[in-house]
C-alpha positions as CSV (number, residue, x, y, z in Angstrom):
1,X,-29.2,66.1,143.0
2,X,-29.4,67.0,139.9
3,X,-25.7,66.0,139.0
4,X,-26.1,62.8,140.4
5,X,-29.2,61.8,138.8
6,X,-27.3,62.9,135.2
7,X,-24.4,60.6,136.2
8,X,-27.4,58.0,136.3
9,X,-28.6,58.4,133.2
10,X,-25.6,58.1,131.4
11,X,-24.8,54.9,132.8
12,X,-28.5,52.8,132.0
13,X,-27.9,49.5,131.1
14,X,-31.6,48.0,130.4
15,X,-34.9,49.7,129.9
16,X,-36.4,48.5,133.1
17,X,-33.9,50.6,134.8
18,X,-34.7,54.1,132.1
19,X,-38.0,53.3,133.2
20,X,-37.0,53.7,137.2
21,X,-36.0,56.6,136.0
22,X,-37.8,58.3,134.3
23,X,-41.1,57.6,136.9
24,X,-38.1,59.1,139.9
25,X,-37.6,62.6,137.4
26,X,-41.4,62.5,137.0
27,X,-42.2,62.3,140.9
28,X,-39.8,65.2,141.5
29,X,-41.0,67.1,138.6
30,X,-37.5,67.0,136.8
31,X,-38.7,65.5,133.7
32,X,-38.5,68.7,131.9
33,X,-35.2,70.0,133.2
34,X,-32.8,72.0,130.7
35,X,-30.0,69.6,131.9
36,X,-31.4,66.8,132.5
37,X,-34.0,66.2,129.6
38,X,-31.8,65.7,127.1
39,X,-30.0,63.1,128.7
40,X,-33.1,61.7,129.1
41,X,-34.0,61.4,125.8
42,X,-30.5,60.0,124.6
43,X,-31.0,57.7,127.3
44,X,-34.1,56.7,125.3
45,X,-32.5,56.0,122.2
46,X,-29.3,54.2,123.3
47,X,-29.4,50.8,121.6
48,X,-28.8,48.8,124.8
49,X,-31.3,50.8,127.0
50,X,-34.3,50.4,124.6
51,X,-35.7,48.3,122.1
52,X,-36.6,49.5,119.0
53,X,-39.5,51.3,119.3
54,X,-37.1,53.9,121.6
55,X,-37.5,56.9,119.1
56,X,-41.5,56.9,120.0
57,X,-40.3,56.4,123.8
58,X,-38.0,59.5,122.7
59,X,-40.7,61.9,121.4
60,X,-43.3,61.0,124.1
61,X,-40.6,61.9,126.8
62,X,-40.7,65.8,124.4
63,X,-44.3,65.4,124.1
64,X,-44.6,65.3,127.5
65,X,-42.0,68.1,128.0
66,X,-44.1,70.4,125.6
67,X,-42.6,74.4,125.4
68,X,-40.6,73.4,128.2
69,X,-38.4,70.7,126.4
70,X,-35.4,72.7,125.1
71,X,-33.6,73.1,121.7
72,X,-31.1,71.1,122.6
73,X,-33.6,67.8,123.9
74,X,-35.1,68.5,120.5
75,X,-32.0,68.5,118.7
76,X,-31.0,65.3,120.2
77,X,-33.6,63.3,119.1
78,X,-33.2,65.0,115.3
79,X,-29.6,64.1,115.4
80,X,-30.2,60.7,115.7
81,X,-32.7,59.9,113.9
82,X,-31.0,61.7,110.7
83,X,-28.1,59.1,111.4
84,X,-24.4,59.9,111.4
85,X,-22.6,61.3,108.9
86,X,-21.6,59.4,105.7
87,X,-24.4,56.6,107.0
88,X,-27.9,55.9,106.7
89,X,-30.7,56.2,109.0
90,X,-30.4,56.5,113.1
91,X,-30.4,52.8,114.0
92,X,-33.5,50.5,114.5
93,X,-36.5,51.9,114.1
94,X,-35.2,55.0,112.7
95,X,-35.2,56.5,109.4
96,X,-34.2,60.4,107.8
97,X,-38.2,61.0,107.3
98,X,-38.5,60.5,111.3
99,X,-36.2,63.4,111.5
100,X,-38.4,65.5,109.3
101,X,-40.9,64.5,111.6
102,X,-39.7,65.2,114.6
103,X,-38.8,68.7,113.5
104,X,-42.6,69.5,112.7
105,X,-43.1,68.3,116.0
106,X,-40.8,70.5,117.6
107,X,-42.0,73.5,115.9
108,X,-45.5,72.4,116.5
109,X,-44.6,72.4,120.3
110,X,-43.1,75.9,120.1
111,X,-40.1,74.9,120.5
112,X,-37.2,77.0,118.3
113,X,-34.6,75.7,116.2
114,X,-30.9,76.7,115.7
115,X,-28.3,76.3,113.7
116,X,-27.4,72.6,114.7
117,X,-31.0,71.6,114.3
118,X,-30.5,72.6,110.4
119,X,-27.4,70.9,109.8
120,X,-28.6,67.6,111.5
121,X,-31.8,68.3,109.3
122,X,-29.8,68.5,106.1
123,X,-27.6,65.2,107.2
124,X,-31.1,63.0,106.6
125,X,-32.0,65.1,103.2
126,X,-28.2,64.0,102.2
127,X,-29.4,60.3,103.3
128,X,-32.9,60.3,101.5
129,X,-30.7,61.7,98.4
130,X,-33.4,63.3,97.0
131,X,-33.6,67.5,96.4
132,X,-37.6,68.4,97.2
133,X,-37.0,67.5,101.0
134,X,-33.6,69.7,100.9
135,X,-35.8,72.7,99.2
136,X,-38.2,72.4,102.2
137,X,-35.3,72.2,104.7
138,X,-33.6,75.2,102.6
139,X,-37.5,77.4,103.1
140,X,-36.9,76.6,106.9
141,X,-33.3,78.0,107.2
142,X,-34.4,81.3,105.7
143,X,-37.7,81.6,107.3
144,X,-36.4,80.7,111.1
145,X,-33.4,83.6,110.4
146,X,-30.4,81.5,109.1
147,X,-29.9,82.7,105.7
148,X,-26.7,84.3,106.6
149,X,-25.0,81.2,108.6
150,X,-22.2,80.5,107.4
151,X,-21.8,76.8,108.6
152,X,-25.9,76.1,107.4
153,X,-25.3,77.7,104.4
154,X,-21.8,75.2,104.0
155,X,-24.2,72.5,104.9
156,X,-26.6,73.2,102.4
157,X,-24.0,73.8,99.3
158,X,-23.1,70.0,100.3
159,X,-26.5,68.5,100.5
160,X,-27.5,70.2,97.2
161,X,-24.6,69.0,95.5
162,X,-24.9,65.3,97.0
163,X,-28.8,64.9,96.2
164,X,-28.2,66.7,93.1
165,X,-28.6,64.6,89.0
166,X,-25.6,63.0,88.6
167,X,-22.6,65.5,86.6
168,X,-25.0,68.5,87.3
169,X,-23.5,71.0,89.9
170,X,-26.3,73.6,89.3
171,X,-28.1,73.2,92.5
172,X,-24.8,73.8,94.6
173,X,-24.1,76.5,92.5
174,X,-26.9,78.6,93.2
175,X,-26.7,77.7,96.7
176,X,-23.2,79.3,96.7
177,X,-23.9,82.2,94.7
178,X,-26.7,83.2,96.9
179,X,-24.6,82.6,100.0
180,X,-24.0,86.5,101.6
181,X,-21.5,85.9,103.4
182,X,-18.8,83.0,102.3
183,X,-15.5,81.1,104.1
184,X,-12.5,79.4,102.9
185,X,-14.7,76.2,103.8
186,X,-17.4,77.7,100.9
187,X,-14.8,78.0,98.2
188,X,-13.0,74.6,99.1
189,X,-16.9,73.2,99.1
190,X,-17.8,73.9,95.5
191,X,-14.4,73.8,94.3
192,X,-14.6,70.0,95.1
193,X,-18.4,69.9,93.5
194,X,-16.8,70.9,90.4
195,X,-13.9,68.9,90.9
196,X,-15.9,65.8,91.6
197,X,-18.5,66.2,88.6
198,X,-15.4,66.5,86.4
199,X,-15.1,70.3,85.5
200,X,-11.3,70.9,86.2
201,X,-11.6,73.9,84.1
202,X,-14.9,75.3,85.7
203,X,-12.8,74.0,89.3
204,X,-10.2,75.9,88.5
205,X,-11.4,79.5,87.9
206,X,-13.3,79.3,91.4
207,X,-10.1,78.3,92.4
208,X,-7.7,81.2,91.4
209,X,-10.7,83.7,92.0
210,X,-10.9,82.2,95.8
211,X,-9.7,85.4,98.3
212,X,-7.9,83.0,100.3
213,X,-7.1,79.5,100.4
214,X,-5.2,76.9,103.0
215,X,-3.6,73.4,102.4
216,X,-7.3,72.0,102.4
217,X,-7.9,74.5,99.0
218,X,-4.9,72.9,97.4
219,X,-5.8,69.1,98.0
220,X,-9.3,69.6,96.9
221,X,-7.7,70.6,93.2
222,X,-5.1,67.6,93.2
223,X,-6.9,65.7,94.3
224,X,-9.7,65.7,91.9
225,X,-6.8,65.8,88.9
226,X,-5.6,62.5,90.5
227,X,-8.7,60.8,90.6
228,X,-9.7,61.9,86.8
229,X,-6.1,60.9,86.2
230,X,-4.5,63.8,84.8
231,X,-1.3,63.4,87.1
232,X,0.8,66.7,85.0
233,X,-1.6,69.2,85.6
234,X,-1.6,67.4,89.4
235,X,2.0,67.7,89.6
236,X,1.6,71.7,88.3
237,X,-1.0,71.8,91.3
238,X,1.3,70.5,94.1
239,X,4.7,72.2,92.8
240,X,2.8,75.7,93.6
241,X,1.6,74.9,96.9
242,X,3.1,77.0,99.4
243,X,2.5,74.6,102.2
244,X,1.9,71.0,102.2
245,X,1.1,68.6,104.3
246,X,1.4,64.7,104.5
247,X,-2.3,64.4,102.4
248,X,-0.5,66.3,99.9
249,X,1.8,64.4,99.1
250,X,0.1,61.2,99.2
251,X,-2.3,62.4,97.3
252,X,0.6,62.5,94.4
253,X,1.8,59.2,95.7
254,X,-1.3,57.5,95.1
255,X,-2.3,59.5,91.8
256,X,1.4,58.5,90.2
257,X,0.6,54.6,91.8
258,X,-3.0,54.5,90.1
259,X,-1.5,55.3,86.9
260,X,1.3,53.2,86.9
261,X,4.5,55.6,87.1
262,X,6.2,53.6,90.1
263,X,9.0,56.0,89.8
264,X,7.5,59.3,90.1
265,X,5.9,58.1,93.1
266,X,9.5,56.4,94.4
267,X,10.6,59.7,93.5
268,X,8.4,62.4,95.5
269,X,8.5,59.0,98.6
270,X,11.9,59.4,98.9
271,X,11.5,63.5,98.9
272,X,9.1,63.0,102.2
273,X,11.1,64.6,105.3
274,X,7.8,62.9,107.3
275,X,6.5,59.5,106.1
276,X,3.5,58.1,107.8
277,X,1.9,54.5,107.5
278,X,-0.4,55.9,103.9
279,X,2.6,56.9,102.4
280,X,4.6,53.3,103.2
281,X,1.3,51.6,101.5
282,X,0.6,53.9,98.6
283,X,4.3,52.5,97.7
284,X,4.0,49.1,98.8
285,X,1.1,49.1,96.7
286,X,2.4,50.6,93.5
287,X,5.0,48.1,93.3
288,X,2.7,45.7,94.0
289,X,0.2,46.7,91.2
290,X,3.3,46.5,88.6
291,X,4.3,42.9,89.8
292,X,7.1,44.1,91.7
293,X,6.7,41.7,94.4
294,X,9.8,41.8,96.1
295,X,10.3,46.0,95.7
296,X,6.7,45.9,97.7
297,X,8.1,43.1,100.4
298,X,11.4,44.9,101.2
299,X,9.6,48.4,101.5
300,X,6.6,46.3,103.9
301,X,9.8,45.2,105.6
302,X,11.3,48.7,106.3
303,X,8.3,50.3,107.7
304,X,8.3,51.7,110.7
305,X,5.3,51.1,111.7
306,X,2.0,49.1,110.1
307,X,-1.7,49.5,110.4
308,X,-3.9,46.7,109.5
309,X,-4.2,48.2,105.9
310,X,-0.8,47.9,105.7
311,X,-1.2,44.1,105.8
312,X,-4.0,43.5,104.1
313,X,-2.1,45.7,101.3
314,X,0.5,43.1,101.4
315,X,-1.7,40.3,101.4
316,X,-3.4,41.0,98.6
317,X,-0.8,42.0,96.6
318,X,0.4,38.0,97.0
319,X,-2.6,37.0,95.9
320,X,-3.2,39.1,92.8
321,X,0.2,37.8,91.9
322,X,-0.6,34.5,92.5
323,X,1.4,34.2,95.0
324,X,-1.1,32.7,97.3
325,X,1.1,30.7,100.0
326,X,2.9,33.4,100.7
327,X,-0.5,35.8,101.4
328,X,-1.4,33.1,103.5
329,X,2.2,33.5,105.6
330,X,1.5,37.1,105.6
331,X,-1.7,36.6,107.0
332,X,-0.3,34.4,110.0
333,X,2.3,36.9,110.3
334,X,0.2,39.5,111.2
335,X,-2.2,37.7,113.7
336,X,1.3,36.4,115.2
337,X,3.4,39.6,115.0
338,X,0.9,42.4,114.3
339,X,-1.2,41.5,116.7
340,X,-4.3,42.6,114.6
341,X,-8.1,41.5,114.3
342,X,-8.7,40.7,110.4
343,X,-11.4,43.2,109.3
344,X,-13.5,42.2,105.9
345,X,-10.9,42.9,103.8
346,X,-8.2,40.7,105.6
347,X,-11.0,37.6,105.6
348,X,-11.5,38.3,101.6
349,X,-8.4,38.1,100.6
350,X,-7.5,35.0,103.1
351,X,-10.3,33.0,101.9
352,X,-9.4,33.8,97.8
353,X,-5.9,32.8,98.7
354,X,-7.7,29.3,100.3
355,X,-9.9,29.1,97.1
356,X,-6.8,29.0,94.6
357,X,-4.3,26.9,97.3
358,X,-7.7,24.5,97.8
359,X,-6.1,24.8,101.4
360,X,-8.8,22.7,103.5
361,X,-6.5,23.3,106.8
362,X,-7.1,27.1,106.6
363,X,-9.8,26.7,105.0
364,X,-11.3,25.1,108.6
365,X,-9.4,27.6,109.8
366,X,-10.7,30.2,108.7
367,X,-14.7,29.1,109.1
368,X,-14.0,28.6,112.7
369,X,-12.6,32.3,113.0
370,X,-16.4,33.6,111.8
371,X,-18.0,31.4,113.9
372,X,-16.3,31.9,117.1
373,X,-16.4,36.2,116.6
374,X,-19.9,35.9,114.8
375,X,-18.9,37.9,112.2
376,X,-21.6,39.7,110.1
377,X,-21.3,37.7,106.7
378,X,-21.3,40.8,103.9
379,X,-22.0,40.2,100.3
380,X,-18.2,40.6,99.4
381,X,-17.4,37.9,102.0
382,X,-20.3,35.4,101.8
383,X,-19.2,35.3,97.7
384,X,-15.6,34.8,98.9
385,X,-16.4,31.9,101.6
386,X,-18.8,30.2,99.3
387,X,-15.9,30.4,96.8
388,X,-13.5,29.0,99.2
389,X,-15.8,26.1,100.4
390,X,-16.5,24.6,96.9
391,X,-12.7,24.8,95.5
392,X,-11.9,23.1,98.9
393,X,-14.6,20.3,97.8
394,X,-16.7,21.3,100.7
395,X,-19.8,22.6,98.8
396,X,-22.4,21.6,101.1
397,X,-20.5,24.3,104.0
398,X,-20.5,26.9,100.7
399,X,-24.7,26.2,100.4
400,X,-25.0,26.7,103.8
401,X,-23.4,30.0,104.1
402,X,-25.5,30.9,100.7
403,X,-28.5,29.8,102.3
404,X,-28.0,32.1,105.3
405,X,-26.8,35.0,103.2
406,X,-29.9,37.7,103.6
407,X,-28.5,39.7,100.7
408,X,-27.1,38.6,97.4
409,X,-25.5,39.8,94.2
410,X,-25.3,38.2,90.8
411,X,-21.7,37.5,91.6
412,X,-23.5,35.3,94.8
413,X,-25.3,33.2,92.6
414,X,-22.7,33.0,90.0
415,X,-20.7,31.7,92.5
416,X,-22.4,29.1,94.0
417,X,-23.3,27.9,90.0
418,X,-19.5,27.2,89.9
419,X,-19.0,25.7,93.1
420,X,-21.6,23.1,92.3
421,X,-19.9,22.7,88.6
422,X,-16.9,22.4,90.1
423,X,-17.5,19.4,92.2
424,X,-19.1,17.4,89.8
425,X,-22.8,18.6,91.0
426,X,-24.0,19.6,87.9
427,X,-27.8,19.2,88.2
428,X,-27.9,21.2,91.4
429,X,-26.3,23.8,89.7
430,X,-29.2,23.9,87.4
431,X,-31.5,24.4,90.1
432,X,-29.6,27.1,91.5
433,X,-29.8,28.9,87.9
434,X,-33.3,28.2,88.2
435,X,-33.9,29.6,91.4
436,X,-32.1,32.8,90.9
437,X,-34.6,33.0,87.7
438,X,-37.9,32.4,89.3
439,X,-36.7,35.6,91.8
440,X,-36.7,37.8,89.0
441,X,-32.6,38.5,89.6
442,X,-31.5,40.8,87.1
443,X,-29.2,38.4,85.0
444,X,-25.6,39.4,83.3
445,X,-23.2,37.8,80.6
446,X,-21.2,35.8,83.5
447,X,-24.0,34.0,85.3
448,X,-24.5,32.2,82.2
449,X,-21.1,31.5,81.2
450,X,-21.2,29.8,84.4
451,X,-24.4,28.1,83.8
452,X,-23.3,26.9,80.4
453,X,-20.0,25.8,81.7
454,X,-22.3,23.3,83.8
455,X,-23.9,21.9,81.5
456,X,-20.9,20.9,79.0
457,X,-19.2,19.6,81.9
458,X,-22.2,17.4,82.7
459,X,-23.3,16.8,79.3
460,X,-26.3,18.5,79.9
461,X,-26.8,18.8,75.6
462,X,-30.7,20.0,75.7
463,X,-30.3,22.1,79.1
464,X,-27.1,23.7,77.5
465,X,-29.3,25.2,74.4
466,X,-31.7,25.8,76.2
467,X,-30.2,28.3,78.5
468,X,-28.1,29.8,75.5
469,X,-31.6,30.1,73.5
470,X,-33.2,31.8,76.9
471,X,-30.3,34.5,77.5
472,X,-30.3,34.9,73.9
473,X,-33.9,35.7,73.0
474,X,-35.3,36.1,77.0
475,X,-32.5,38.5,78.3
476,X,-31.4,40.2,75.1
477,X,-27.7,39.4,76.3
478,X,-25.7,39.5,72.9
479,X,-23.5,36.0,73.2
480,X,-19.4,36.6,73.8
481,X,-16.9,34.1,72.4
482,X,-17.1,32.6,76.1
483,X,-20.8,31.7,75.8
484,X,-19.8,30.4,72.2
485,X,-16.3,28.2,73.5
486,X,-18.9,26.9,75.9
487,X,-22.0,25.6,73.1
488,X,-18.6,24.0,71.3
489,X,-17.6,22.4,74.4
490,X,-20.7,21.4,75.2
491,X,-21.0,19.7,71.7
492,X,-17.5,18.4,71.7
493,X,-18.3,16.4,75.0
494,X,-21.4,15.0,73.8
495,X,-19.2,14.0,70.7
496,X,-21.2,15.6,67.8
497,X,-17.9,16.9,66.4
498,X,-19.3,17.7,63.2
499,X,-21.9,19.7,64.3
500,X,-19.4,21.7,66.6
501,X,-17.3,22.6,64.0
502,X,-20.4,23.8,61.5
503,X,-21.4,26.2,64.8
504,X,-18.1,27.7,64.9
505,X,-17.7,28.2,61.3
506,X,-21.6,29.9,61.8
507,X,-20.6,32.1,64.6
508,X,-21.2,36.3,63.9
509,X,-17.5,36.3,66.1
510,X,-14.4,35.2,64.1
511,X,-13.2,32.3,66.1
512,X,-10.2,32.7,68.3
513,X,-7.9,29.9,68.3
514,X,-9.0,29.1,72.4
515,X,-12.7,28.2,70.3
516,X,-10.8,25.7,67.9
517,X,-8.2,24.4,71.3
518,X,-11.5,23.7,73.0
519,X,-12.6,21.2,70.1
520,X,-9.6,20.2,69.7
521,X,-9.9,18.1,73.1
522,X,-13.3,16.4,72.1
523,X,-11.6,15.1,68.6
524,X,-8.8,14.1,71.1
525,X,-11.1,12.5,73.3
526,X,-13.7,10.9,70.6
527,X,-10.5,9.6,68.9
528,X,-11.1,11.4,65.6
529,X,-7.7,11.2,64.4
530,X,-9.4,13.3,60.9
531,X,-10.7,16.1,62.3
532,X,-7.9,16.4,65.4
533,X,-5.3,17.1,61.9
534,X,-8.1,19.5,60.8
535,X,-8.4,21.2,64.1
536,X,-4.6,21.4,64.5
537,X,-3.9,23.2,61.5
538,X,-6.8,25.8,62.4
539,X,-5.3,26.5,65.5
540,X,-1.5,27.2,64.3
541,X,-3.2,29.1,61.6
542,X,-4.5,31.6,63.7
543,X,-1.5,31.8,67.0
544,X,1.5,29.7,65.2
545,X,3.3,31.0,68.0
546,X,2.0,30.4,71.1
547,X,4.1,28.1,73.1
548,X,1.3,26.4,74.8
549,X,-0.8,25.3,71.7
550,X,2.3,24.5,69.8
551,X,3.1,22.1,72.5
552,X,-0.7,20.9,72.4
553,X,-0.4,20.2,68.8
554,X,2.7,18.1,69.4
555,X,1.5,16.2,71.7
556,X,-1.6,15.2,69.6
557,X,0.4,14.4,66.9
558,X,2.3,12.3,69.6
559,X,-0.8,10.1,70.6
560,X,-1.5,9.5,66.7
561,X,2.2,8.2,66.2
562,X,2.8,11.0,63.6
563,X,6.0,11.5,65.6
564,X,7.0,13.8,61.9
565,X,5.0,16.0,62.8
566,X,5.9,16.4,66.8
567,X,9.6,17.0,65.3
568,X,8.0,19.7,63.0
569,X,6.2,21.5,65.3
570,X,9.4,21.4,67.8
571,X,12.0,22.7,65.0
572,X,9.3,25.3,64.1
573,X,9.5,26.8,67.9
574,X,13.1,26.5,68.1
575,X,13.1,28.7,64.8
576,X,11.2,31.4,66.0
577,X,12.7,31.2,69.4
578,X,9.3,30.2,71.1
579,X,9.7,28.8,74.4
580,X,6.7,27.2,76.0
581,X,6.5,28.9,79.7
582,X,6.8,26.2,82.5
583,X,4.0,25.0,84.1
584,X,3.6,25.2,88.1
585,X,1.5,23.0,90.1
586,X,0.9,23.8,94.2
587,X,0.4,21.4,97.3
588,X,-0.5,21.7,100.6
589,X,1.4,18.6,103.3
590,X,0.3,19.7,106.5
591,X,0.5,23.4,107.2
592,X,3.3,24.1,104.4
593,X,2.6,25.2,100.6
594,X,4.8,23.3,98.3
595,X,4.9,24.7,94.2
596,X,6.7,22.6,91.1
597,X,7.5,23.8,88.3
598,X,8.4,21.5,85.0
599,X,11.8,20.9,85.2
600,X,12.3,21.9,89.1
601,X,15.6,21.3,90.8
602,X,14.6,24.1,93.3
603,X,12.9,21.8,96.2
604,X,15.0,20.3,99.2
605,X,14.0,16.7,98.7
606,X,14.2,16.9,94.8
607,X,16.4,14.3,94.8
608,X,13.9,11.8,96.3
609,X,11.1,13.3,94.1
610,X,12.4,12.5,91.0
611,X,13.0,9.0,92.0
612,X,9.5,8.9,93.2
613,X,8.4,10.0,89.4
614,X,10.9,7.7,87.7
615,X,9.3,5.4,89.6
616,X,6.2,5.8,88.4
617,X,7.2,6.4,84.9
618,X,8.7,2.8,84.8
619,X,4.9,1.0,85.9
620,X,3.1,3.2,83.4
621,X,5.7,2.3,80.7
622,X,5.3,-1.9,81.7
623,X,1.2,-1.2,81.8
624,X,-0.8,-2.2,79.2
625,X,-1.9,1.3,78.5
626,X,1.1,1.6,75.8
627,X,0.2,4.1,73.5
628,X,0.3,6.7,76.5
629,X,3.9,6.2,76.5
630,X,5.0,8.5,73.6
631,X,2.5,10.9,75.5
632,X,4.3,11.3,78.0
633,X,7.8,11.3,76.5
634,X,6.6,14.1,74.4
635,X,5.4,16.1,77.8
636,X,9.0,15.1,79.3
């Protein structure tokens, strides 16, 4: 009977039916049976058998079972409600205090407590993160008899050193100083306390003076030199181990990655007798974080077999190259080949490569994707789909999602700032800037770059000082040449030239020569032939040779007709051997990517391209807009 109504239990599906039966184990006087009680009470708190009041259901089902509910139905509810490891609280309705509370009540019922009941009891002290509740929990343990528990006492050494003040490992020390009796798990425990608050010296005398250790001993100490970057004493760490296993040496893999030395970590990868899907992405990654593109692609090519970090390790290496189409073929790859579901990280990067490609077809794409798996919108993607929406000129989709987003950031708000901006919708940005300050956000330096960038885009002149007067004097935020490029462009656009120039020359920040470029497109703009020779010079002056600003300066003095000048400035690069870096350009025709570069012979149909452009060249140069002509030679 009793086996069949357990089979029951485990297999509720609504709490009508726990209801049926719990009145059946009532009527035949089971409710308080050893086996089946606490099957009954995780019955109770399964999140598709109650609603959310099912820890009360939970504890009245123990109430009920008074002295005769056992430790284990006790421990059952505790376990839950401290939540699982590395998490928060135990679901809805639940929170670490509740499993405080149920504890009292389980020792109010008489009921006693082993030594599962303190570890779960520790878990919710680690998730309220504060020390008195630990203390209390610490004054059970050696009042109920579990002073001398090994695993308890392991327990506690973690909690104290996870609720402890930041860089102080007192608390765990005392904790293991007053264990009696200690384990390899002990020593590895506040080995990695040390390790982890930075003492590698005080890490490593507990670590010599350990009476035994195993491969878990030795990755605790290289690990923590990797982290803190100190990859020779890591290496001195891992050449002494007697054993090691795969951890190990990724461990070295990843430390010699992080820190840029692609071929120590090439070196010890190609020493592995047993590679496994971390090692083949630690690599693909460190070649990836050098630039090394096509190193990364032919490792990802070679491995033997891929996880879904794997690809998203690929993707995003594309895209923090820039090479965005090609993250976006990875990407189709996988879902193709791979056969893999896109987790956060795959629908970040996918949408940032949309963003830069302003790819409306994936774009579309991709929105449909969230709505058909209702997937929970984070922070990190809400920002990245509200990014994608406005650069794919969709900025009424990116309000929506930033209307539904319950929880932002400052980069959230930033965000949408720019997405209006971008499309032109440069009052609405304002509002959004004045939303996020009527909530009492806590502001940054970005927010108002963004803000600012607005308003000289808009030629919003008083709302521009105004906000660079509020973060100023309001928010105490000391202005960055940003903030200041943006006050200049803002006075450049609204062509009070003169002033512009007297606020750079009044700026605490010695202008950089982007500060003087920026002007230098109002003067071009307000046709201030003057003050555009003025500007010129103040630029070479400070980066005579940067190919980019040379060639702006040319092609200024192209405009003017001082075609002197444009040869000037062009013998002067060929002199020093500048070469001005060609420009790329990316379009999307249907579901393919195409990129130009100046100068590009590379494409299929250039052939038909170029006689497109000629093409187009001949009408400008028979419009009446003649004095663009010598513009555009000079670019050519």
């Amino acid at each position: 009977m009793e086996q069949e109504l357990l089979r029951i239990l485990r297999s509720l599906k609504s709490p009508r039916q726990l209801l049926q039966i719990h009145a059946q184990l009532l009527a035949r006087g089971l409710a308080a049976s050893p086996r089946l009680l606490p099957a009954l009470v995780s019955a109770a708190l399964s999140a598709s058998s109650a609603p959310s009041s099912s820890p009360r259901h939970a504890a009245a089902i123990l109430r009920a079972a008074g002295a005769a509910a056992s430790t284990v139905a006790h421990n059952t509810l505790i376990e839950r409600l401290a939540g699982r490891r590395g998490g928060g609280g135990g679901g809805r309705g639940c929170s670490p205090e509740d499993a405080l509370a149920a504890y009292a009540a389980m020792r109010a019922a008489g009921v006693d407590p082993n030594g599962f009941t303190f570890t779960f009891l520790l878990r919710a002290c680690e998730s309220l993160g504060r020390l008195p509740p630990c203390r209390c929990v610490h004054g059970q343990i050696v009042r109920c008899g579990f002073g001398s528990d090994v695993v308890v006492q392991n327990a506690l050494l973690n909690v104290y050193y996870k609720c402890g003040d930041p860089g102080d490992v007192g608390a765990a020390r005392r904790a293991f100083d007053g264990m009696p009796d200690r384990d390899v798990v002990s020593w590895n425990s506040i080995v990695g306390v040390y390790m982890s608050r930075g003492d590698a010296a005080g890490a490593m005398e507990l670590f010599e003076a350990m009476p035994e250790r195993n491969v878990v001993s030795w990755n605790t100490v290289v690990a923590g030199f990797t982290r803190a970057g100190d990859m020779v004493s890591a290496r001195s760490v891992f050449d002494r181990m007697p054993i090691r296993d795969a951890i190990s040496w990724n461990l070295m893999i990843s430390g010699y990655a992080t820190s840029g030395d692609v071929e120590a970590a090439r070196s010890l990868f190609d020493e592995m007798d047993r590679k496994d899907v971390v090692s083949w992405t630690a690599m693909v990654s460190a070649y990836a974080k050098i630039g090394d593109i096509d190193s990364a692609k032919v490792l990802f090519d070679q491995m033997p077999v891929k996880n879904l970090v794997s690809w998203n390790a690929m993707i995003t290496a594309y895209n923090h190259n820039s090479r965005y189409d090609e993250a976006l073929r990875t990407f189709q790859q996988m879902m193709i080949e791979g056969g893999f579901v896109p987790d956060e990280a795959t629908l970040v990067s996918v949408a940032s490569a949309c963003a830069q490609l302003g790819s409306s077809e994936y774009c579309n794409w991709l929105s449909s994707y969230i709505s058909k798996r209702n997937t929970h919108i984070t922070v990190a993607l809400g920002n990245a789909v509200i990014d994608m929406f406005a650069k794919c000129g969709d900025v009424g989709r990116a309000r929506s999602i930033f209307d539904k987003m319950k929880t932002r950031c400052i980069i959230t708000w930033t965000t949408m700032i720019s997405g209006f901006a971008y499309n032109g919708r440069f009052r609405e940005a304002l509002l959004i800037y004045n939303e996020m300050c009527e909530q009492g956000v806590e502001l940054d330096d970005t927010v108002f770059i963004a803000a600012l960038a607005a308003c000289a885009h808009g030629g919003l002149l008083q709302e521009g000082w105004r906000i660079f007067k509020q973060m100023v004097e309001h928010y105490g935020i000391v202005p960055r040449m940003e903030h200041y490029g943006c006050i200049v462009d803002l006075l450049g656009r609204a062509g009070k030239l003169q002033e512009a120039v007297r606020f750079i020359e009044s700026m605490p920040l010695k202008p950089g020569a982007v500060i003087w470029v920026t002007l230098l497109s109002s003067c071009i703009a307000h046709s201030d032939a003057e003050l555009t020779e003025y500007v010129s010079t103040k630029v070479l002056e400070i980066e005579p040779f940067n190919s980019s600003y040379q060639v702006l300066v040319s092609n200024c003095s192209a405009l003017e007709g001082r075609w002197g000048s444009v040869m000037d400035a062009r013998k002067t690069m060929r002199d020093w051997g500048v070469e001005k870096t060609p420009g790329s350009s990316l379009i999307q025709v249907g579901s393919e990517v195409h990129e130009f570069l100046a100068k590009d012979t590379r494409h299929q149909k250039i052939k038909e391209i170029y006689e497109t452009l000629d093409g187009l060249i001949a009408i400008i140069r028979h419009s009446e807009h003649t004095p663009w002509i010598g513009y555009f030679s000079a670019l050519w």
